[in-house]
C-alpha positions, 0 to 999 in steps of 0.5 A: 500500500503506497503510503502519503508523503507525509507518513510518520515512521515514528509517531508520538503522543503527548504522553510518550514526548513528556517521557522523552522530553523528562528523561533527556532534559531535567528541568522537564521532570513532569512537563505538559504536553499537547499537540501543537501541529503537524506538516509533512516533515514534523510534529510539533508539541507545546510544552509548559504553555513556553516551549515548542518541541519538534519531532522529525517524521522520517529519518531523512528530516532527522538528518536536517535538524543539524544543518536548520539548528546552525543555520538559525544560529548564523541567522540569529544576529542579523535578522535580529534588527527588525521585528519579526521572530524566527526560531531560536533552538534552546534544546537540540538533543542529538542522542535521545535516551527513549526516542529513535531520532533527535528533536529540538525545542525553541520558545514559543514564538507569538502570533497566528499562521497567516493561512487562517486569515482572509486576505481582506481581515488584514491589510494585505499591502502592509503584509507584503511590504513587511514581508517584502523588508524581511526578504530583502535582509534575508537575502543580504544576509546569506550565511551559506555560500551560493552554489556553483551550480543550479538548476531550477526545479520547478518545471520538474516539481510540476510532475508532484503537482499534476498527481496531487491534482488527480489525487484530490479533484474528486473533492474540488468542484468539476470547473476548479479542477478541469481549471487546475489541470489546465493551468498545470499543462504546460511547463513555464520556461527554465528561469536563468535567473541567479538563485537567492538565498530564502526561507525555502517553504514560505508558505503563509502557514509558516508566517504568524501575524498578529490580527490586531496589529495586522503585522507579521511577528514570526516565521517558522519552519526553516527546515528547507532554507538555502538556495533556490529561485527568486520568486519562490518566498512569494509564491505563498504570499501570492495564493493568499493576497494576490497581485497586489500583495505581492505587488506591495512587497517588490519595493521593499525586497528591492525587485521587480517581476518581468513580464515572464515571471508574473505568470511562473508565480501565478502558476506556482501559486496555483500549484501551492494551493492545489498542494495545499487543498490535496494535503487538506483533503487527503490529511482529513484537514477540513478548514486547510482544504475549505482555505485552499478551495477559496483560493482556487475559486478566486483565481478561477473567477479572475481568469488565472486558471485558465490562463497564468498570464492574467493579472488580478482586476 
């Protein structure tokens, strides 16, 4: 039996983490536990109502847990000048005394996963300026060195998103799907534009806002931070406010989108709401698939599954 992308080789409940956690750490002798989320790669857990503890889901993330704890340290400084967080890992135990992979823990950081904010909630050009800042000293701030070579992916990764798509039209409605596999039929051209440095999985369920302020206060999950295509921390940013969010955010990040990168985002934008509605659907993730539906609808309505070239009204 084929199993999902993201299957859990080690499973772990709230009671069994407080065991692990308790005999690894000793200022945790009888911690609180519950579950705080799930992705693909990890689990994540609140301890104490303070700390997020993370549980890789295959060995293979295990192995990432080194590089992303090195990673955010060399972050740590400069991205500290502006005000939106990222992790700090406090806890990085490499050789568990009860579990069978490493975990790491950080304090919880504040704010909301943007997914679960309608777009019109927030001011979405304050967002993607915000965003836009934020990108811009990523990427000056790069602590790896640029790879000598690099080839980009997207056209390839399209393959996963054509059979996400046939994998999950049974719960789109016929016109969203017949629309979505249209705008997935043809490969956009090869980008030979330079990587950049980048967060590498900004979706906007990694970015946590605060509702009232309207701001963005955290970015989590930096398992997949390194170099890659340009546009790729938007893509996210896109499926959720559109042009003008992202349009809000170029300024700031200090580029500007040609004529042939506008319709590579649309479409990798629908393809990052396609993905999003098939985990949704296939996860048992009703308000996830609710969200990513919404999107779609709105992007068949301005023509952009028909058709990527086609700018917002």
């Amino acid at each position: 039996m084929q199993r999902d992308p993201w299957h859990n080789d080690f499973p772990m409940e709230p009671a069994r983490v407080a065991e692990v956690i308790a005999a690894d750490l000793p200022e945790f002798a009888d911690p609180r536990v519950a579950v705080l989320g799930e992705g693909w790669d990890f689990t994540t857990f609140l301890v104490d109502d303070e700390w997020v503890f993370r549980f890789p889901k295959r060995r293979q993330y295990a192995r990432q847990l080194a590089r992303e704890f090195k990673l955010l340290e060399a972050l740590a400084p400069p991205l500290a000048v502006q005000a939106i967080a990222i992790p700090r890992y406090r806890y990085h135990v490499q050789a568990p005394v009860l579990s069978k992979v490493p975990y790491v823990g950080y304090a919880l950081l504040p704010g909301e996963p943007l997914v679960y904010c309608a777009a019109d909630s927030l001011d979405n050009a304050a967002i993607g300026r915000q965003l836009g800042e934020f990108l811009q000293l990523l990427q000056s701030t790069a602590p790896t060195p640029r790879p000598r070579t690099y080839h980009d992916q997207f056209p390839s990764d399209l393959i996963d998103f054509r059979r996400e798509l046939d994998e999950s039209s049974a719960a789109l409605p016929p016109a969203i799907a017949a629309a979505c596999d249209a705008a997935l039929a043809r490969a956009p051209a090869i980008d030979e534009e330079p990587p950049r440095f980048q967060h590498g999985d900004l979706g906007v369920e990694h970015i946590l806002v605060d509702r009232h302020r309207g701001a963005i206060v955290s970015i989590i999950d930096w398992s997949d931070a390194g170099w890659g295509n340009r546009i790729a921390d938007l893509v996210g940013l896109w499926a959720w406010g559109g042009d003008a969010a992202v349009r809000a955010a170029l300024p700031a990040w200090g580029q500007t989108l040609g004529s042939d990168d506008w319709p590579r985002l649309r479409q990798w934008g629908i393809a990052y709401a396609i993905g999003s509605a098939y985990y949704g659907y296939k996860d048992g993730r009703d308000p996830l698939h609710a969200t990513a539906l919404g999107w779609l609808e709105r992007m068949h309505e301005a023509g952009q599954l028909a058709n990527p070239e086609t700018p917002d009204a």
